[in-house]
N, C-alpha and C positions, 0 to 999 in steps of 0.2 A: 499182244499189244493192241491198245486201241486210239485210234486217232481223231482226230476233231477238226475244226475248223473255223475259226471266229471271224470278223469283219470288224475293221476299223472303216465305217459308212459315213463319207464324208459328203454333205449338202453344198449348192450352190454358195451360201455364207461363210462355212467353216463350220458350221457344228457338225457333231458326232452323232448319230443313232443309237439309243442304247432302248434295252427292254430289260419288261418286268415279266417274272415268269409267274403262273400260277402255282410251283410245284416246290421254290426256296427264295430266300429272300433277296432283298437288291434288286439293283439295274445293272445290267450284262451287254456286253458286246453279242449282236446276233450271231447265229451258227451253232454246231450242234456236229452229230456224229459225221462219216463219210461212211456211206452207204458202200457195201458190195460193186463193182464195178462203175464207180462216181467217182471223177479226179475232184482233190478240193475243190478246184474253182469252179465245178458245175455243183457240188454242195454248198459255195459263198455262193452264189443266182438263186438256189433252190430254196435254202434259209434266212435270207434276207426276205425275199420274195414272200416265203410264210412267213416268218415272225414280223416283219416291218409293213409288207404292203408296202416296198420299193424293188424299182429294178435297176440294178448295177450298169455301169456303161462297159466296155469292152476292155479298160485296160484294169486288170486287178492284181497288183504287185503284193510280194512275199515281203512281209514285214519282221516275221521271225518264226524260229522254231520251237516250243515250249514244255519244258517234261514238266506234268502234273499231277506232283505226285501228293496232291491233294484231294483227289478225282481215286487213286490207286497207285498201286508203283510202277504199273506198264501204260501209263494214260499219257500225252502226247498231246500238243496241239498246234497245227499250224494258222498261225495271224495271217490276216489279209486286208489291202487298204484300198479301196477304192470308191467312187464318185457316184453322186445317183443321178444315172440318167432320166429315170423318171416316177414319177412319187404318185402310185397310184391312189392317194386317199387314205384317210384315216385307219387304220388299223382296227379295227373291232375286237374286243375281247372275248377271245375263246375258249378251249379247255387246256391248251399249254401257257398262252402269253397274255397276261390282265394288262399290259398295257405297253405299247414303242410308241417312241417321242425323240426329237432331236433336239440338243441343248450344246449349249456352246463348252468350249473346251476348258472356259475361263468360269464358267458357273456350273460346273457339273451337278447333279441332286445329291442332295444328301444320298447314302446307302449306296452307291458306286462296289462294287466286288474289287476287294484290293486285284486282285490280276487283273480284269479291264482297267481300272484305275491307274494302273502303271503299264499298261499297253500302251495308253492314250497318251503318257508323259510321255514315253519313248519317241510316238510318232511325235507329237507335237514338239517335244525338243529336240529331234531330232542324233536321240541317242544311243546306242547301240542294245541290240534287243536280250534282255536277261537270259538265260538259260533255263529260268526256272519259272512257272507261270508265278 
């Protein structure tokens, strides 16, 4: 099995953090694998942290649990929602992420990845989390 870990990155406004990766198309919820001996939530600090150039504040709640089996049929991903305590600066484009940007819930950009697309509904409507990414 392999598991994951996303972030629902929410700013002092209300917008969401989403990134562009250099490697598939769309904007994506940041996060990425869970390393060998790394609870997700020190994976949501770690990849936020790289892909956004933000850092998380202390409380990061479990939004849902996700099979994806879009990824493979053992692929798995746990959501997480939490606040940016502090926004180190622009993000520079490197050899994984051409670009993170925060945008509001209500103008998201074109090309959204339907599964962050409907992570962000869930949170924002406050609706129960699919089972399926």
């Amino acid at each position: 099995m392999t598991l994951g870990a996303r972030a629902i990155v929410i700013d002092a406004t209300g917008r969401v953090l989403l990134v562009r990766h250099t490697y598939v198309a769309g904007w994506h919820l940041p996060g990425g694998g869970i390393e060998p001996g790394e609870t997700a939530v020190d994976c949501i600090r770690r990849e936020v942290r790289e892909e956004g150039n933000v850092e998380v504040g202390c409380e990061i709640d479990l939004h849902g649990f996700h099979y994806n089996a879009g990824a493979s049929r053992r692929d798995h991903v746990a959501v997480y929602v939490c606040r940016v305590e502090r926004h180190l600066g622009p993000k520079a484009p490197d050899r994984e992420i051409a670009a993170a940007e925060f945008f509001a819930v209500d103008a998201l950009p074109d090309g959204v990845a339907e599964g962050s697309r409907r992570r962000i509904e869930e949170w924002r409507s406050g609706g129960r989390p699919a089972p399926h990414w």
